[in-house]
C-alpha positions as semicolon CSV with decimal commas, in nm:
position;residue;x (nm);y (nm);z (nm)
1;X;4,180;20,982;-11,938
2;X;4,073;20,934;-12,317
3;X;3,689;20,942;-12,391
4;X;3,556;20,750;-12,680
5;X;3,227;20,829;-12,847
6;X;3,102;20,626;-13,154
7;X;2,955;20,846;-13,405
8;X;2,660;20,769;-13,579
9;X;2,508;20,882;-13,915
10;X;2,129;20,964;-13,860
11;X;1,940;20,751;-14,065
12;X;1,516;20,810;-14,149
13;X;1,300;20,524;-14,160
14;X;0,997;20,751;-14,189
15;X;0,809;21,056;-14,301
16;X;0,501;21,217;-14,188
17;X;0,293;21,554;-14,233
18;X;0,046;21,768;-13,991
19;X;-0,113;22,076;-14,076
20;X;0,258;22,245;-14,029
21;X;0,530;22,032;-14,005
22;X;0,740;21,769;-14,152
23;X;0,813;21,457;-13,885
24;X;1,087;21,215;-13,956
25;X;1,149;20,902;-13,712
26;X;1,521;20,781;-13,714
27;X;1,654;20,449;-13,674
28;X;1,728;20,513;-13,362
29;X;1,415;20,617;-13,223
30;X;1,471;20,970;-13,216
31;X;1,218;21,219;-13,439
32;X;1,263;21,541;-13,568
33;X;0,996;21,785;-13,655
34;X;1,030;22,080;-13,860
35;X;0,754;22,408;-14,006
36;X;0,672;22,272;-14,347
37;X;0,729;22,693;-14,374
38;X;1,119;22,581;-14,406
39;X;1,074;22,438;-14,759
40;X;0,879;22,632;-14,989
41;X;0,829;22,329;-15,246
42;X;0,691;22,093;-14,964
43;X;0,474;22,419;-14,818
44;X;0,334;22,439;-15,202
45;X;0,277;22,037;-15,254
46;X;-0,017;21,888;-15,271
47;X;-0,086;21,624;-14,974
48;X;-0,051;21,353;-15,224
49;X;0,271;21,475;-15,380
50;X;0,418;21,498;-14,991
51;X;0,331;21,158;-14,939
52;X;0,529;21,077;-15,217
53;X;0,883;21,107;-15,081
54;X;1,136;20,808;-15,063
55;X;1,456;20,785;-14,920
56;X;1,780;20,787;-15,026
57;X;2,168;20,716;-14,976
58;X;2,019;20,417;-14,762
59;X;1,810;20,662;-14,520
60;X;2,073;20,987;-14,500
61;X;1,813;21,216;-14,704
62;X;1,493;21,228;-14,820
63;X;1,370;21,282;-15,178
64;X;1,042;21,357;-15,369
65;X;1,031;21,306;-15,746
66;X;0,703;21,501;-15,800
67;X;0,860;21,829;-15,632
68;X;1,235;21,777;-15,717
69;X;1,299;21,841;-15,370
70;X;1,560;21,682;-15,155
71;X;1,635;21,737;-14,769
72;X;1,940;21,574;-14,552
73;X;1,913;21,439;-14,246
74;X;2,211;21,596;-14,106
75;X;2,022;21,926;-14,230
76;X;1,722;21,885;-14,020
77;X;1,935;21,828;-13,721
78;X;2,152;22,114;-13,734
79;X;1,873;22,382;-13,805
């Protein structure tokens, strides 16, 4: 019996901040939250310079200019 499962790149559509942690919602539907305490430039940032991220390689990572800081998706979902 052969099994065949699709594999699919997770792709962010969006970025959010509490207190403590980074959210990201996927195309998908799924969200991942992680400490802020992981990344010691977005634990440093300013509100306003976290709010400032953008994504990039059409949703496979996530960038901000102000912190020169980038984070993976694959990253977030293998820590």
């Amino acid at each position: 019996m052969n099994i065949s499962v699709a594999k699919t790149e997770a792709i962010a559509s969006e970025v959010w901040f509490d207190s403590h942690m980074m959210h990201v919602r996927l195309l998908d539907g799924r969200e991942i939250s992680v400490p802020i305490e992981w990344f010691p430039k977005l634990r440093s940032a300013a509100e306003e310079q976290r709010k400032k991220w953008r994504l990039i390689g059409k949703g496979i990572g996530i960038h901000w200019e102000d912190i020169d800081e980038d984070i993976s998706i694959a990253s977030l979902l293998t820590a």
